[in-house]
C-alpha positions in Angstrom: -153.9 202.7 -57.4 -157.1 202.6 -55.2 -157.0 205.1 -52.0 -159.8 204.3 -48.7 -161.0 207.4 -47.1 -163.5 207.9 -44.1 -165.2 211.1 -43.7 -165.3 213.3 -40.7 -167.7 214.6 -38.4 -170.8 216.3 -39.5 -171.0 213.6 -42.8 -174.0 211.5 -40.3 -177.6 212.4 -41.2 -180.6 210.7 -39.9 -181.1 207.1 -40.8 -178.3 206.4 -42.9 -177.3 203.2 -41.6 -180.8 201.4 -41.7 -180.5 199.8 -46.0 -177.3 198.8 -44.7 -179.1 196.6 -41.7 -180.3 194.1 -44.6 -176.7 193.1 -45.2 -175.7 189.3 -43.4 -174.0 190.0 -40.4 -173.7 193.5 -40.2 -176.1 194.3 -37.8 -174.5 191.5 -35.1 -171.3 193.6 -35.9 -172.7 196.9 -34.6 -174.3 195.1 -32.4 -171.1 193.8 -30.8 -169.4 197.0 -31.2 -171.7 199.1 -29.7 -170.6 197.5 -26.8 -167.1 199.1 -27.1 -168.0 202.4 -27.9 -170.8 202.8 -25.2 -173.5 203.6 -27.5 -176.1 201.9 -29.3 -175.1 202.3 -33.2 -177.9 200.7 -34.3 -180.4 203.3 -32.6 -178.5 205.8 -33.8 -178.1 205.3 -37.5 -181.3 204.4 -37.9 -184.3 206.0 -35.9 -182.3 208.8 -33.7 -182.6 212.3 -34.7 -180.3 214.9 -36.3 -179.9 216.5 -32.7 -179.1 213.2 -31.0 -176.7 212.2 -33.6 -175.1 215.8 -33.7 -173.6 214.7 -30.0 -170.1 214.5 -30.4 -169.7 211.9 -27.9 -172.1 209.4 -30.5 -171.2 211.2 -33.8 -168.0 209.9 -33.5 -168.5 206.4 -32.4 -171.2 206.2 -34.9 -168.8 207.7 -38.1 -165.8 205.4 -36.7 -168.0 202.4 -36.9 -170.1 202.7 -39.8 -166.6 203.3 -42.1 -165.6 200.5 -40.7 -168.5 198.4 -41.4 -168.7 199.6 -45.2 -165.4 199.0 -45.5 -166.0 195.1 -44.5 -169.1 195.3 -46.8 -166.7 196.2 -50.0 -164.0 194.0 -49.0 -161.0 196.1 -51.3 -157.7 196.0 -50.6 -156.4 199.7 -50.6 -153.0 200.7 -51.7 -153.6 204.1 -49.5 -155.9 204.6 -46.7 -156.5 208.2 -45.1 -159.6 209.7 -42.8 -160.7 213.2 -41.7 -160.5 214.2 -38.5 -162.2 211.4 -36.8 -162.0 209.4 -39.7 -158.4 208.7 -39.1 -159.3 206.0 -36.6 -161.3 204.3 -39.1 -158.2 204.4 -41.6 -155.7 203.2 -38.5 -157.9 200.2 -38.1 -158.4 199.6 -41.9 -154.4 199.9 -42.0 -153.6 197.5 -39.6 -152.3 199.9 -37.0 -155.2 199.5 -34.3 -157.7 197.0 -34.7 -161.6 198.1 -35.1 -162.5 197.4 -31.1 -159.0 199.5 -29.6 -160.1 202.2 -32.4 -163.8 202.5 -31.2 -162.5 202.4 -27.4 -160.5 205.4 -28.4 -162.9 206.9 -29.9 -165.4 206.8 -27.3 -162.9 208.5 -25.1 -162.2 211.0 -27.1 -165.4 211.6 -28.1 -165.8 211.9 -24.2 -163.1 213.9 -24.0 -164.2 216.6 -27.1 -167.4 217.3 -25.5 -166.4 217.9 -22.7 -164.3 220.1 -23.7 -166.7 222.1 -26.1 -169.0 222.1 -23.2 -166.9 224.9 -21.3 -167.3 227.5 -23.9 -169.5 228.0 -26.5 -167.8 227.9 -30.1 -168.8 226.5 -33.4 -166.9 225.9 -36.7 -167.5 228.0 -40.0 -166.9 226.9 -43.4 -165.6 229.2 -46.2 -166.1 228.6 -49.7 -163.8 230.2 -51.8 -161.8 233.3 -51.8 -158.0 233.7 -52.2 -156.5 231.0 -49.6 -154.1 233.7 -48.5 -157.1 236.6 -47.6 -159.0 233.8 -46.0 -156.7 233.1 -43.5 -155.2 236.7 -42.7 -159.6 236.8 -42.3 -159.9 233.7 -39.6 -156.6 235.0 -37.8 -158.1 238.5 -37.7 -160.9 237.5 -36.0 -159.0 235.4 -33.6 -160.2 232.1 -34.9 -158.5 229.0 -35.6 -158.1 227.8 -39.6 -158.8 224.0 -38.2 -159.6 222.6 -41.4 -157.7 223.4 -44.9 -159.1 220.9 -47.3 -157.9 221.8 -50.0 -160.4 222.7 -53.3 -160.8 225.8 -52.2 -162.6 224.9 -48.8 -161.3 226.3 -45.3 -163.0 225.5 -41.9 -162.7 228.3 -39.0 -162.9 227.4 -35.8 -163.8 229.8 -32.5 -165.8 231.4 -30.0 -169.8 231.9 -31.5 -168.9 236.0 -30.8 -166.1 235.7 -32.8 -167.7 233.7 -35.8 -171.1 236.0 -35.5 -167.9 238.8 -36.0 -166.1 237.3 -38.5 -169.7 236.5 -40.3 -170.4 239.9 -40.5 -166.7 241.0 -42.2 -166.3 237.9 -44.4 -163.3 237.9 -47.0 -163.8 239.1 -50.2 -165.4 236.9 -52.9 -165.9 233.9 -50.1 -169.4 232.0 -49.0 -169.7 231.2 -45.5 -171.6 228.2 -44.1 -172.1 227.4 -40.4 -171.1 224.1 -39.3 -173.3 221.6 -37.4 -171.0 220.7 -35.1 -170.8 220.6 -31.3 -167.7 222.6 -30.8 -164.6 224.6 -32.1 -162.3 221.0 -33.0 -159.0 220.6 -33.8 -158.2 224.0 -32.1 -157.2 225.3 -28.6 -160.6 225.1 -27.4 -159.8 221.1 -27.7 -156.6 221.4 -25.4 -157.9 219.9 -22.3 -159.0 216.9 -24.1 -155.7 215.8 -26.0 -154.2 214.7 -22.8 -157.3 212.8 -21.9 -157.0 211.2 -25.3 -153.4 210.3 -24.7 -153.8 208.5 -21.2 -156.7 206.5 -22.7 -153.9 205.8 -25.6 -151.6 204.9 -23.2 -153.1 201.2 -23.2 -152.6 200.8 -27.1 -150.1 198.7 -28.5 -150.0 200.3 -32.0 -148.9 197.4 -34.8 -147.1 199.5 -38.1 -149.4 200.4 -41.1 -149.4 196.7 -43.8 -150.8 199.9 -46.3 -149.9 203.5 -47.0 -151.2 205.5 -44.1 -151.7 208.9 -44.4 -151.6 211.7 -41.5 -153.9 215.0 -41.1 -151.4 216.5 -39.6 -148.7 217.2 -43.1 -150.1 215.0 -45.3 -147.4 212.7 -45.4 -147.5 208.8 -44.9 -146.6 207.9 -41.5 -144.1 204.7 -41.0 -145.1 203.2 -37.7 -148.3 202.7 -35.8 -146.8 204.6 -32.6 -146.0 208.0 -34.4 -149.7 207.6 -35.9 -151.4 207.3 -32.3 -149.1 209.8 -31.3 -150.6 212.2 -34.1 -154.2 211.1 -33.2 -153.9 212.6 -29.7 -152.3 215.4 -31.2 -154.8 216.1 -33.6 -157.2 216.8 -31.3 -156.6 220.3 -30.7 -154.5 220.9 -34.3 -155.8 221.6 -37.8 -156.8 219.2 -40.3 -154.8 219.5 -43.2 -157.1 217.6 -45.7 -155.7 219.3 -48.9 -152.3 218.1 -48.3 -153.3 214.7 -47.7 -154.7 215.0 -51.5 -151.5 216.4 -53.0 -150.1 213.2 -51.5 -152.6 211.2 -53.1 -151.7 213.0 -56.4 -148.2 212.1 -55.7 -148.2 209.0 -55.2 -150.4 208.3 -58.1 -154.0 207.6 -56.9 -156.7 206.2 -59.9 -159.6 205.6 -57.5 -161.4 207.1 -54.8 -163.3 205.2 -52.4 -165.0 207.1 -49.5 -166.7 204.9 -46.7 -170.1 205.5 -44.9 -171.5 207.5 -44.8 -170.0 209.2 -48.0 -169.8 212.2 -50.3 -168.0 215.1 -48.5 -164.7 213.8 -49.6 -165.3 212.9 -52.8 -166.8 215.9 -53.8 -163.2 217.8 -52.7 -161.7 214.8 -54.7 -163.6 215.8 -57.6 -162.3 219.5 -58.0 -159.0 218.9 -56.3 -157.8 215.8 -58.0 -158.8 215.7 -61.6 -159.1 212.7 -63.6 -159.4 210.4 -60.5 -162.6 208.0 -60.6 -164.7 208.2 -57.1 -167.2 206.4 -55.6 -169.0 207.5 -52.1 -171.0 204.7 -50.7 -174.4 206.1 -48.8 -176.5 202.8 -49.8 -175.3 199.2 -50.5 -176.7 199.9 -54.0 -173.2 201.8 -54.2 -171.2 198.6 -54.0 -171.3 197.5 -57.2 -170.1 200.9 -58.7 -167.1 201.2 -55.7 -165.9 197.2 -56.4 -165.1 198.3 -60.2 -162.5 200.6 -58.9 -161.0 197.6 -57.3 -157.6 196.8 -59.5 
């Protein structure tokens, strides 16, 4: 059973996208779809810098569409699909749900939206390494941070003010290593709150279809049964925490082989790798990774 993932935001680095330029037709496809999501993909994955692309109003675009467009590259049929964070819109599209030009429009308004939103206070996102899951977040709630991402493998993401993560930096918990994020903003927490209902009046002019594949949600985990409930978690998820690691006890559950992750990939294999044991995965940075992701096809 072969599962589709597409990695969040802070997976871009400077000029991944250009060996994938030499593939037929793929450049006219960002080409097109830069259109939709109001910035120039090409430029982006391929000669912009790691401050431009660190924007969150191109990051996202750029992560949506470049899933997408690996994910056309493979051609695979998943039995599952799933995406971090931003993510998730490439997985709606690659489920059926929105298709890739209303995924990329909502996307560009969120993106919008997000930082905006991270422009009116300064906060960042932490990552903690480690630790006993229960310290770590008595830790982040101490500080008055937000846990926004729990992915599972031992990996939590705090979200916050700089003051408090500069605080929280100083008293870490116990046996934990902590890794500042580069990222443009405290997401998925209350610092996101003024964006969630911009995001849901742009999603107001979506006509969701149902997922054809197993769809599943940041938000428990679980798969979600109809394309309106997974918008309606999108907008949500905006200011809410990422609950990666339960999306991989689904994947366990429902009896995942193969691990796929899109463009530009690694992050979420390498949780796959020490939270699901035994599962095959392939993370495609270079079309020389094709060949090795098509043999997990069944």
């Amino acid at each position: 059973m072969l599962v589709l993932v597409a990695p969040g935001q802070g997976a871009q680095t400077p000029g991944f996208l250009t060996p994938w330029l030499e593939l037929p037709g793929l450049a006219d496809r960002l080409g097109s779809w830069s259109e939709v999501a109001g910035v120039d993909l090409i430029a982006q994955g391929t000669t912009a810098g790691a401050d431009e692309i660190r924007d969150t109003a191109v990051a996202q675009p750029l992560l949506v569409a470049a899933a997408l467009a690996s994910a056309e590259a493979l051609g695979a049929a998943p039995d599952v699909v799933a995406g971090h964070s931003v993510g998730e819109f490439a997985a709606a599209a690659l489920a059926g749900v929105l298709s890739p030009e209303q995924a990329l429009a909502l996307i560009r308004d969120r993106a919008q939206a997000m930082a905006k939103a991270a422009s009116i206070t300064e906060t960042g996102m932490t990552a903690v390494l480690g630790g006993v899951e229960e310290e770590v977040l008595a830790t982040i709630e101490r500080h008055g941070l937000t846990a926004a991402n729990i992915n599972g493998a031992g990996q939590i993401v705090a979200g916050g003010t700089i003051e408090q993560l500069a605080a929280f930096k100083a008293d870490p918990p116990a046996r934990a290593r902590l890794i500042s994020l580069s990222v443009a903003g405290a997401f998925h927490t209350s610092h996101m709150a003024t964006a969630v209902e911009s995001l849901r009046e742009a999603a107001r002019n979506v006509t969701p279809a149902d997922p054809g594949v197993t769809l599943l949600s940041n938000f428990d985990g679980r798969p979600v049964a109809t394309g309106a409930e997974f918008v309606e978690r999108l907008v949500q998820q905006v200011s809410s925490p990422v609950r990666w690691g339960a999306c991989m006890e689904t994947m366990a559950g429902l009896g995942i082989t193969g691990m796929i992750e899109l463009l530009p990939g690694g992050t979420l294999t390498g949780l796959a790798k020490r939270a699901l044991r035994g599962v095959r995965t392939v993370a495609l940075k270079t079309p020389d990774d094709l060949d090795a992701a098509r043999e997990l096809i069944p």
